[in-house]
ChimeraX commands (.cxc) that place a marker at each C-alpha (Angstrom):
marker #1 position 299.42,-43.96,88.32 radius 0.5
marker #1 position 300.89,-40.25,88.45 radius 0.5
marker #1 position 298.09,-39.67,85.89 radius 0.5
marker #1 position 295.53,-40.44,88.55 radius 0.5
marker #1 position 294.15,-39.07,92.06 radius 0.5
marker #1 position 292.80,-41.55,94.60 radius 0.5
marker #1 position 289.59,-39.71,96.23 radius 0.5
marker #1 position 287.47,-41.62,99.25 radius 0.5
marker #1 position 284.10,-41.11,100.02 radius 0.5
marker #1 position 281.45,-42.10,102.28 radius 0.5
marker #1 position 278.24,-43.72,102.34 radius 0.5
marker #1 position 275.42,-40.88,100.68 radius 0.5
marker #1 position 278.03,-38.77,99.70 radius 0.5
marker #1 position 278.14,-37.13,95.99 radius 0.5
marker #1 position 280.86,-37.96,93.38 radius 0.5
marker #1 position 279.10,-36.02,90.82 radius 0.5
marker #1 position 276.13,-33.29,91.67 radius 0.5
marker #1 position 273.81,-31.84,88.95 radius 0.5
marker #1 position 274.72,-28.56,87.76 radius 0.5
marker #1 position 278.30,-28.71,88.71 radius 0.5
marker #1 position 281.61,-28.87,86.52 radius 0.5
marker #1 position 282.96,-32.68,86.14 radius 0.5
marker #1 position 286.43,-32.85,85.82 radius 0.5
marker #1 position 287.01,-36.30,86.24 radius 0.5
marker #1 position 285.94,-40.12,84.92 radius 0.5
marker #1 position 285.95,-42.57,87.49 radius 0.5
marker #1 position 287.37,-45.96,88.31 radius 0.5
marker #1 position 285.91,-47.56,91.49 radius 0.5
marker #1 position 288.35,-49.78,93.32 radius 0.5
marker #1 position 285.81,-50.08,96.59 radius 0.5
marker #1 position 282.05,-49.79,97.01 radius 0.5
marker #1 position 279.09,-48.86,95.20 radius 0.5
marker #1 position 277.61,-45.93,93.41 radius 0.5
marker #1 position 274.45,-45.15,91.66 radius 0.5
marker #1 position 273.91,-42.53,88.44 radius 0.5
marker #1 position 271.23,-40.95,88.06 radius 0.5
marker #1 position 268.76,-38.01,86.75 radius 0.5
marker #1 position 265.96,-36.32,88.42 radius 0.5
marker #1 position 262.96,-34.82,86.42 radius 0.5
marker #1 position 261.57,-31.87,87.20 radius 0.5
marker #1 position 258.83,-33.14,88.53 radius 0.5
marker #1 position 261.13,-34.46,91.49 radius 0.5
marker #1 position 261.25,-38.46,89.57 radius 0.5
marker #1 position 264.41,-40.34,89.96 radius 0.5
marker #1 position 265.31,-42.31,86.96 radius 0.5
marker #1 position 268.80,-44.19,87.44 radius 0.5
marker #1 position 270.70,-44.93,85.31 radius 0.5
marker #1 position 273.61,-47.53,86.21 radius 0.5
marker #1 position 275.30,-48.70,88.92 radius 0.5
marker #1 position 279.06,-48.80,89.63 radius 0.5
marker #1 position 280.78,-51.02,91.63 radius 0.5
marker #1 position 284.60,-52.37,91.61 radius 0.5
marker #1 position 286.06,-52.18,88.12 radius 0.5
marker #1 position 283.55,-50.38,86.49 radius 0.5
marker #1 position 283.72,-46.43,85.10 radius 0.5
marker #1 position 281.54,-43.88,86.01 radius 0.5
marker #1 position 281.12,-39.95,85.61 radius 0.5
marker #1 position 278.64,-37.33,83.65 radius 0.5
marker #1 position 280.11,-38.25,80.31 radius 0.5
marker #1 position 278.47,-35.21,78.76 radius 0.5
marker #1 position 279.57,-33.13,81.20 radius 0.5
marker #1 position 282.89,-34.61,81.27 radius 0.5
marker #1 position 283.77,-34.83,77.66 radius 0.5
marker #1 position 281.76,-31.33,76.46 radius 0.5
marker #1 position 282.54,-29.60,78.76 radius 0.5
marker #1 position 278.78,-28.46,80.11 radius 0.5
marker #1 position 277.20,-28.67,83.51 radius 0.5
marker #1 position 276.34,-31.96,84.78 radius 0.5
marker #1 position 272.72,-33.17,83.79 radius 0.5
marker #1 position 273.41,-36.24,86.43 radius 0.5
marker #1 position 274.08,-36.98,90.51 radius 0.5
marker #1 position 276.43,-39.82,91.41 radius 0.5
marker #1 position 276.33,-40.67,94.84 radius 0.5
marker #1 position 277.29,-43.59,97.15 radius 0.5
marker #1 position 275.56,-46.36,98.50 radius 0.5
marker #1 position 278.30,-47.63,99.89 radius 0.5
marker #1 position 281.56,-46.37,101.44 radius 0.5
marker #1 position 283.56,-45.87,98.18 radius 0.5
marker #1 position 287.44,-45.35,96.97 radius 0.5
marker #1 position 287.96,-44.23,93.35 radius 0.5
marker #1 position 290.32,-43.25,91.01 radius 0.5
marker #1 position 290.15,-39.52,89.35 radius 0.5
marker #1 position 291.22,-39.33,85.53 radius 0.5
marker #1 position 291.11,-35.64,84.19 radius 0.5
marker #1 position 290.09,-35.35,80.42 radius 0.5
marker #1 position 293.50,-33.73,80.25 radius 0.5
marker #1 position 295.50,-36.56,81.97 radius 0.5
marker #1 position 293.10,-39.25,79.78 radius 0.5
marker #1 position 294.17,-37.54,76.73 radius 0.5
marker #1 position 297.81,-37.17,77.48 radius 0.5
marker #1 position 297.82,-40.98,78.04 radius 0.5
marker #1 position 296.10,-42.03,75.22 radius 0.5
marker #1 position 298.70,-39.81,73.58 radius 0.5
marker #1 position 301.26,-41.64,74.59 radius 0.5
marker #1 position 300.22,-45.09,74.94 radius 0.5
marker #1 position 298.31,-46.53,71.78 radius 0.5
marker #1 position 296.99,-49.53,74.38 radius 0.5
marker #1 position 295.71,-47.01,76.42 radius 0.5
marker #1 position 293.84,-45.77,73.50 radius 0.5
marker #1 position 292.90,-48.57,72.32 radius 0.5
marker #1 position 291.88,-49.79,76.20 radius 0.5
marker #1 position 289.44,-46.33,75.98 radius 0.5
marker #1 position 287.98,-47.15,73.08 radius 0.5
marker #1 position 287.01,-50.69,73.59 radius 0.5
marker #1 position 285.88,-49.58,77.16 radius 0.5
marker #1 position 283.97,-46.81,75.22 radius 0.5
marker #1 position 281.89,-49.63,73.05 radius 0.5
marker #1 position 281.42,-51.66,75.77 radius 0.5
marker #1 position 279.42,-49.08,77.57 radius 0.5
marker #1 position 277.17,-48.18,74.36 radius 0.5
marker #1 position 276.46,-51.57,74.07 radius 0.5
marker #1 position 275.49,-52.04,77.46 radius 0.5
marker #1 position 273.18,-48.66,77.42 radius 0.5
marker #1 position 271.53,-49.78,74.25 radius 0.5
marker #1 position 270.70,-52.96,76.16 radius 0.5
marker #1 position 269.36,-50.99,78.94 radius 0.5
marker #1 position 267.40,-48.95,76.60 radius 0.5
marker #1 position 265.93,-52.11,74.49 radius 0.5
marker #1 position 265.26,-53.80,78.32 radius 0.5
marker #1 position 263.38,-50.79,79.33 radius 0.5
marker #1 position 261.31,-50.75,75.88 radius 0.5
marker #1 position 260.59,-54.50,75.52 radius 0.5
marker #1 position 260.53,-56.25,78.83 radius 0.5
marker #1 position 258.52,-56.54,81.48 radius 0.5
marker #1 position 258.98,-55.85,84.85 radius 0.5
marker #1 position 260.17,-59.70,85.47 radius 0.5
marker #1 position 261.83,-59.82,82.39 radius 0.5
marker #1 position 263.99,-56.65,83.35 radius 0.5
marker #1 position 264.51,-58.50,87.16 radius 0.5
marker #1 position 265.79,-62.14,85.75 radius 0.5
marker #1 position 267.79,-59.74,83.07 radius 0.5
marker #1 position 269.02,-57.67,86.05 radius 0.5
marker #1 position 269.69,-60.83,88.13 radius 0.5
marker #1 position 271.67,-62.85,85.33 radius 0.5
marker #1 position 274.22,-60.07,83.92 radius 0.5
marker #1 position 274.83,-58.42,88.07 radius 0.5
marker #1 position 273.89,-60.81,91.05 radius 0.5
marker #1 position 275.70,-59.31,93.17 radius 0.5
marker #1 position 274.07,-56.19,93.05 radius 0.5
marker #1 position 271.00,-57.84,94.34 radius 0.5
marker #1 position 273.04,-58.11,97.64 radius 0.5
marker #1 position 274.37,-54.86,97.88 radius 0.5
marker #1 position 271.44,-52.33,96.58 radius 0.5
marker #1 position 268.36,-51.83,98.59 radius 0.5
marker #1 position 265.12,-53.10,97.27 radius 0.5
marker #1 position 263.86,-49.27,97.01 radius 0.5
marker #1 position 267.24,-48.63,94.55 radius 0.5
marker #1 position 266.83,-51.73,92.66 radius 0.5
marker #1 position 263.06,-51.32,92.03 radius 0.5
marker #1 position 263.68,-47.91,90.88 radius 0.5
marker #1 position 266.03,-48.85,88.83 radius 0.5
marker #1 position 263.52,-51.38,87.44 radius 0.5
marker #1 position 260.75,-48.79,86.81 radius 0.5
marker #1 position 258.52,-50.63,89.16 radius 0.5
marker #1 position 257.37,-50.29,92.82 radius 0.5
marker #1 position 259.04,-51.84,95.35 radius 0.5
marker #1 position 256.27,-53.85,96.51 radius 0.5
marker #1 position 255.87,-55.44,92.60 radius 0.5
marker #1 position 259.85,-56.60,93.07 radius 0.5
marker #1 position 259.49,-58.40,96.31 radius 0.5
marker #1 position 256.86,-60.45,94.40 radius 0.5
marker #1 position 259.15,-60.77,91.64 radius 0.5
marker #1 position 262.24,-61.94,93.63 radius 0.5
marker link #1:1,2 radius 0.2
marker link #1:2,3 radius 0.2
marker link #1:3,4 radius 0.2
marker link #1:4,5 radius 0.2
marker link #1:5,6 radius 0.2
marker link #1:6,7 radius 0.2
marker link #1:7,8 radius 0.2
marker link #1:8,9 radius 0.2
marker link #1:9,10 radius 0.2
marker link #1:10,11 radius 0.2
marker link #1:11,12 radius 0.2
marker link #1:12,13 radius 0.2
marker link #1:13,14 radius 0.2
marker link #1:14,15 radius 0.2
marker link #1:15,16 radius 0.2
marker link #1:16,17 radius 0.2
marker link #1:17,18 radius 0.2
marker link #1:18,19 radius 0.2
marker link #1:19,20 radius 0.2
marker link #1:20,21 radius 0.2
marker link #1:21,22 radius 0.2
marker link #1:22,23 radius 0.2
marker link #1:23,24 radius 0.2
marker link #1:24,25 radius 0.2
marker link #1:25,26 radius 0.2
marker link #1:26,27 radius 0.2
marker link #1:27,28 radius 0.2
marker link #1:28,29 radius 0.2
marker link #1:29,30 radius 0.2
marker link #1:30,31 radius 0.2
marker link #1:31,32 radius 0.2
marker link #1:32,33 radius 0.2
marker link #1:33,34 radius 0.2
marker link #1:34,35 radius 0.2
marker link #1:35,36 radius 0.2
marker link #1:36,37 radius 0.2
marker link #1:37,38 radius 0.2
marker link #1:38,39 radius 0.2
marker link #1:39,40 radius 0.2
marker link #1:40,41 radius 0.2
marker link #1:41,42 radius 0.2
marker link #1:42,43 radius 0.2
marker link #1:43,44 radius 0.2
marker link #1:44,45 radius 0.2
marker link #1:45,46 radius 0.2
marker link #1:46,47 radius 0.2
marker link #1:47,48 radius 0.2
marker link #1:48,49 radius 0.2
marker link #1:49,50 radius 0.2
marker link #1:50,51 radius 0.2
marker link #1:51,52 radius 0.2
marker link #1:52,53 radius 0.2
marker link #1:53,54 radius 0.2
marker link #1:54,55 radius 0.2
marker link #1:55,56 radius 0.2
marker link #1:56,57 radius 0.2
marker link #1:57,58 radius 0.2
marker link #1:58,59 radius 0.2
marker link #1:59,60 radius 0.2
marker link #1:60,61 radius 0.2
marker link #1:61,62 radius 0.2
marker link #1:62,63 radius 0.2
marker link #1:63,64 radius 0.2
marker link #1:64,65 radius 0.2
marker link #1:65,66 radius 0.2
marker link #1:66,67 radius 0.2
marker link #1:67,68 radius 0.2
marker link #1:68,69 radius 0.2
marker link #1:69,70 radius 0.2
marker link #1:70,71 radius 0.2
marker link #1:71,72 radius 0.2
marker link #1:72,73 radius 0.2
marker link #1:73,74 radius 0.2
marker link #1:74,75 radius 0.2
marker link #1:75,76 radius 0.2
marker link #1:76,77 radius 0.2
marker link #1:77,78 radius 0.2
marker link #1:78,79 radius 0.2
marker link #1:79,80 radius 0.2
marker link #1:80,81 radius 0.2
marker link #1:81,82 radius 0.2
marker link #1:82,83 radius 0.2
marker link #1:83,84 radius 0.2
marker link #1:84,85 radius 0.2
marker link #1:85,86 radius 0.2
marker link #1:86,87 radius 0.2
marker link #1:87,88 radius 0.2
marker link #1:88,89 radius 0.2
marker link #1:89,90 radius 0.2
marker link #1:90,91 radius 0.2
marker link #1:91,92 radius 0.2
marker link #1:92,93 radius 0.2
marker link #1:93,94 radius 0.2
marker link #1:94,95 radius 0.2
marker link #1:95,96 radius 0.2
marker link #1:96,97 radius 0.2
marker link #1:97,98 radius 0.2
marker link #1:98,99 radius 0.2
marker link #1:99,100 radius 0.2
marker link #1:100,101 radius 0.2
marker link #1:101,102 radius 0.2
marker link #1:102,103 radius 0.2
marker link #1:103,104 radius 0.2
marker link #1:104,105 radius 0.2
marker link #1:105,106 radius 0.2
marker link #1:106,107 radius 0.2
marker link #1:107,108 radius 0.2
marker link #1:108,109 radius 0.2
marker link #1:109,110 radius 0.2
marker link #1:110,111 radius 0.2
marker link #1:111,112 radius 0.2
marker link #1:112,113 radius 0.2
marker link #1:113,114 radius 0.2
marker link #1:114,115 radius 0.2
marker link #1:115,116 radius 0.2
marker link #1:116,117 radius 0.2
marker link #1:117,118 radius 0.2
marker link #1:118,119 radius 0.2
marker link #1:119,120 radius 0.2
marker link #1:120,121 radius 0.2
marker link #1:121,122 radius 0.2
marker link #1:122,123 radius 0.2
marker link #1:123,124 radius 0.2
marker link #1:124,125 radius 0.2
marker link #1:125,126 radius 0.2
marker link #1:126,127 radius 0.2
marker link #1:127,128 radius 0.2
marker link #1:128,129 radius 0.2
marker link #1:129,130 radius 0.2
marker link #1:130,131 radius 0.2
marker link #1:131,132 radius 0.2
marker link #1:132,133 radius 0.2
marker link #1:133,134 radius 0.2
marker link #1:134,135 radius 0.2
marker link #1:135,136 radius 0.2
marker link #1:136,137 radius 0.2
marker link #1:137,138 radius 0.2
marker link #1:138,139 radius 0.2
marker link #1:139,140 radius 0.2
marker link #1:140,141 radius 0.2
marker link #1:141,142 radius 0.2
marker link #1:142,143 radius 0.2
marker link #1:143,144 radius 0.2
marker link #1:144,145 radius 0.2
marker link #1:145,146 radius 0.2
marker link #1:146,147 radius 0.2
marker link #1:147,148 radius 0.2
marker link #1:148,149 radius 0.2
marker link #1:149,150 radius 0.2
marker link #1:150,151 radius 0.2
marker link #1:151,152 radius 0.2
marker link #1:152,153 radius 0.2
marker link #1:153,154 radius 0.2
marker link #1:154,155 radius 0.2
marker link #1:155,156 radius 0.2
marker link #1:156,157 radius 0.2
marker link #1:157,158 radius 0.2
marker link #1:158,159 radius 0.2
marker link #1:159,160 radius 0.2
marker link #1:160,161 radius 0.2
marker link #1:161,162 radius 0.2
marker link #1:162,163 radius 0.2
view
């Protein structure tokens, strides 16, 4: 635990803004967050959710080093833990489970963004809801139907016929 910082935050708040350094990864213990990009035509695409358990930072950002291309904010009141690139490396370093832990975490999250990807390209807008509904129910209760139809791709009014 001395590798990590605890960090609250509250509802709307950012984690991660566009354009600014990311120095952490983060583990949510409490409450939900939402990644995403905006075009520059104003657009917001999102691009995960985050709730207990999961991971989420600018991994571009975090891991190269650049600017973040991404906002994270809450939708919830949330409590995280901060791992440094630094810290992550030290303990992966010195614990080969750690590294190992990292790296099966890593795959895990490809093969959940190529499923995202392959959803987007190959379903339709029900097919993306019942996908949506089967692999994270409960995010049907805790994310607004504005957030989840965005997330979706479609308007809101299309997902309250779909639900």
């Amino acid at each position: 635990m001395e590798h990590f910082t605890r960090k609250k935050l509250k509802k709307h708040q950012f984690l991660v803004q566009s354009g600014s350094s990311v120095q952490n990864d983060y583990f949510v213990l409490s409450g939900l967050l939402k990644a995403y990009y905006t075009n520059d035509e104003g657009k917001e695409h999102i691009l995960q959710f985050a709730m207990e358990d999961w991971w989420v930072t600018d991994y571009q950002a975090y891991f190269k080093r650049i600017k973040a291309t991404t906002d994270i904010d809450c939708l919830e009141d949330c409590e995280v833990l901060c791992l440094s690139l630094q810290n992550r490396d030290k303990l992966c370093a010195d614990l080969q489970k750690i590294e190992h832990f990292f790296r099966v975490k890593s795959n895990l999250g490809y093969i959940a963004l190529q499923r995202r990807i392959l959803s987007l390209l190959d379903r339709d807008a029900k097919g993306r809801y019942e996908e949506l509904k089967t692999l994270y129910p409960s995010l049907l209760q805790r994310v607004p139907k504005t957030i989840l139809a965005a997330y979706l791709g479609v308007s809101r009014e299309t997902l309250s016929r779909l639900s």
